[in-house]
N, C-alpha and C positions, 0 to 999 in steps of 0.2 A: 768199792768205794774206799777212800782213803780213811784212813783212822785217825785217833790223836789219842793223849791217857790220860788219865784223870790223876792228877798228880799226886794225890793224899794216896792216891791206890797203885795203879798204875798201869789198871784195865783200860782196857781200848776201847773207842765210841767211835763210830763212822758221825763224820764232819758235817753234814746232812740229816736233818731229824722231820720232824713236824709237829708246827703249831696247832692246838684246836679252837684260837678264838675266833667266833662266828662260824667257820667253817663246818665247826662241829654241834653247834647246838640247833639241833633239828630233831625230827621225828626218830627215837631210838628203834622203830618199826619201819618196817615194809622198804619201799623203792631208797627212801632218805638214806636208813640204813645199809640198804645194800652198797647204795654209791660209797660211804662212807668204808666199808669193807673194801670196797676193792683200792682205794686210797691206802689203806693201812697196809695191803697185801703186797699192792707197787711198792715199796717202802722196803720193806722187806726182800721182795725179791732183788731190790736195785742193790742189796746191802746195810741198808740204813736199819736203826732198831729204836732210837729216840722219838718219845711219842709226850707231847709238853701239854699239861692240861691244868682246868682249876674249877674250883668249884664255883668262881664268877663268872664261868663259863657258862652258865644257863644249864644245857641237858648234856653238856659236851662229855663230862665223867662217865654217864649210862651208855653213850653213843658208845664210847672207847672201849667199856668194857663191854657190851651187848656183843658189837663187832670182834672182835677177841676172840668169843668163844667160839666165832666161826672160823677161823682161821688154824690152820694146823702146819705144819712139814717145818717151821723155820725156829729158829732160835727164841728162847724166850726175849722180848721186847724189854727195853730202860723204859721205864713207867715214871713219869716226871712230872707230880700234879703238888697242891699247893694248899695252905691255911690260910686263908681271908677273914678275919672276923678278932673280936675282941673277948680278951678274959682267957681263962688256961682251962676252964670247965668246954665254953664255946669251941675254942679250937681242937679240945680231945673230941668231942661230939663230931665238928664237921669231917673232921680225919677219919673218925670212924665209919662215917657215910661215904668218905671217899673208897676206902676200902672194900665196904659192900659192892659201890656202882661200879667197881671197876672190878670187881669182882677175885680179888686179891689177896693175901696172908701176909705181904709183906712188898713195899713200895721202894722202887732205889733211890729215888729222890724227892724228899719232901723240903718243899721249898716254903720259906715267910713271903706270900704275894704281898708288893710294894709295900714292907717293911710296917703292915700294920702290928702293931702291938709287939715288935719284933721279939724285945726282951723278957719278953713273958713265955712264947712262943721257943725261942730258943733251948731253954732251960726244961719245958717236953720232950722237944725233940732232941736234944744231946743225951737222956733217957730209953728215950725210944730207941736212938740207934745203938746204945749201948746192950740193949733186951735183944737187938736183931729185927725189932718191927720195920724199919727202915735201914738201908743200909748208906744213905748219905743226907746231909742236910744243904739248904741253900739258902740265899736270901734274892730279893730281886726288885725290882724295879723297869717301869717300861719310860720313862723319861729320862732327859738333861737332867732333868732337877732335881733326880734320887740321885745324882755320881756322889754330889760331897759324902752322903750320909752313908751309901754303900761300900766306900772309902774306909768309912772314919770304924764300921764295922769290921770290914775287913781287918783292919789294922791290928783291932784288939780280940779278937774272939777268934774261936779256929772253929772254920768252916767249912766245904769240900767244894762248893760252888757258889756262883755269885750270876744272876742273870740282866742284861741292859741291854737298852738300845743301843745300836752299833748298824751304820750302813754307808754307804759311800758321800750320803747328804749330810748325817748326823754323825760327826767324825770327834766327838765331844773326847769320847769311853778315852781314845787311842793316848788323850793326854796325862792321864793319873790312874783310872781303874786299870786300864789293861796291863800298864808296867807290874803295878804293884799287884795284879791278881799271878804275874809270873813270878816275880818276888817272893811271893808268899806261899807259888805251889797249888792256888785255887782254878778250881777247871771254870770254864767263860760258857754260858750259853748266851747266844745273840736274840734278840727278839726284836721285831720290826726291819728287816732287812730288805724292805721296798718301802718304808717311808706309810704305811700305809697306803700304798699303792699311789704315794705323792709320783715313786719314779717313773714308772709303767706313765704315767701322765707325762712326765717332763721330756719322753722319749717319744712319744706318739707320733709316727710316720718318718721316725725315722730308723735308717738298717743300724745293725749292730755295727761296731766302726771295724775297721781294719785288724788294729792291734788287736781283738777278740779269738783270732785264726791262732794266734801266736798261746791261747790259755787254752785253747779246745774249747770255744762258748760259742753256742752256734742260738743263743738267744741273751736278751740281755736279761733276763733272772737270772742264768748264769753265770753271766756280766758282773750283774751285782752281788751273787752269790762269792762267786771269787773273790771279788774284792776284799771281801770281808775275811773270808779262809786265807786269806792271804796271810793276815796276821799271826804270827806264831802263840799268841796268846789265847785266841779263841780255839774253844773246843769243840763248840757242836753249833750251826745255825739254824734257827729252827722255822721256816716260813711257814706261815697260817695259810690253810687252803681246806676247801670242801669241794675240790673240782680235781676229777682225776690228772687231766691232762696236764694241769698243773704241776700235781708232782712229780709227772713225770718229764720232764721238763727240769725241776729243779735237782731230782738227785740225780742230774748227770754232772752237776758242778760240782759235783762230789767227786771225781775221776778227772785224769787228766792232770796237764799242766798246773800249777798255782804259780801265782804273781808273786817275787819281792815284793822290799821298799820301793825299788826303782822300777818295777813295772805299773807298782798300785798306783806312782804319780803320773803315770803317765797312761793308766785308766782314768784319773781325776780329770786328767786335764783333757781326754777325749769327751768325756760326756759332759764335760763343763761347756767345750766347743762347741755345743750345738744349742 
């Protein structure tokens, strides 16, 4: 799988990670578990080591770390979970519980989910990662509507990552975060890169188009995966799945071809066509 670096560092991340919303909040026992192991393992084996989680995620932290401890032979995982919640008392506590369920001494990215309390929040974690409990910080947001604000952070605080929406529908990022996240040296995680499965809908019954032969996409999650890798700014994208096949499927968009500016317009204008 192809790599990209984390700019503030300048360690390398395969381009391909995974989401655990929904996907993962299920029974951290028995068959659920299992399925969710072997998700983690395909990942792994495909190259990939990004594993994006939170504690709004219902059981998704227990799931990630239960399955973990079964897993052995590969590299240790980028563990990339998150502080939801208000107050700097709240957020040491859930942090701490992220820890435990994932079963951990130290996380490589701990992220402010959608910029609750951010400023409170920030001022722990630039602590934390100064101690070594963390080894990078992020901020994020899963909407349009967080770009001004994730911006206007970006701008004045120094951070190592920054996470949004970004996909071939929702092309908002491409106009002010993504330049100014290369500007400034910040690594991009993507989140929602099918729309909430709007795309997968807007594709229904029809074949992947032509121009896909030409990126090595022999589906269009990869389709749409490209796209988005496409961008020299994005570092890792990360799609939500609790279905093997899925992933495996997706970390192949990881390899192979990537699009230009002049190929992505003219992905735009293929799946626009139809």
């Amino acid at each position: 799988m192809r790599t990209r670096p984390i700019p503030s560092s300048g360690e390398l991340l395969p381009v391909v990670g995974l989401g655990t919303w929904l996907g993962f909040d299920v029974s951290p026992h028995g068959k659920a578990l299992t399925e969710r192991t072997s998700i983690l393992r395909n990942l792994f084996e495909s190259g990939g080591s990004v594993i994006d989680t939170s504690p709004m995620y219902g059981r998704a932290e227990a799931v990630v770390g239960r399955a973990l401890a079964d897993i052995d032979g590969f590299e240790p995982p980028f563990i990339a979970t998150k502080v939801w919640t208000e107050g700097r008392r709240s957020g040491v506590q859930q942090m701490e519980t992220s820890f435990r369920l994932l079963n951990v001494d130290m996380i490589d990215l701990m992220q402010i989910h959608n910029l609750l309390d951010w400023s409170t929040h920030l001022k722990t974690l630039r602590d934390w990662k100064d101690s070594g409990r963390v080894r990078y910080i992020g901020i994020t947001h899963y909407t349009n509507a967080g770009l001004d604000l994730l911006c206007r952070i970006m701008e004045r605080e120094p951070i190592d990552f920054v996470q949004c929406c970004y996909s071939i529908q929702e092309r908002e990022a491409e106009n002010r975060l993504l330049p100014l996240a290369a500007d400034k040296g910040i690594a991009v995680l993507v989140n929602k890169p099918f729309g909430q499965g709007h795309l997968f809908r807007s594709v229904r019954n029809r074949s992947v188009p032509e121009i896909a032969k030409q990126l090595d996409c022999g589906s269009w999650a990869q389709f749409f995966l490209k796209f988005i890798i496409g961008h020299p700014a994005v570092t890792c994208v990360i799609p939500g799945t609790g279905r093997l096949q899925s992933i495996i499927d997706n970390v192949k968009a990881g390899s192979g071809a990537l699009p230009d500016e002049m190929m992505q317009l003219r992905m735009l204008e293929s799946w626009q066509a139809g």
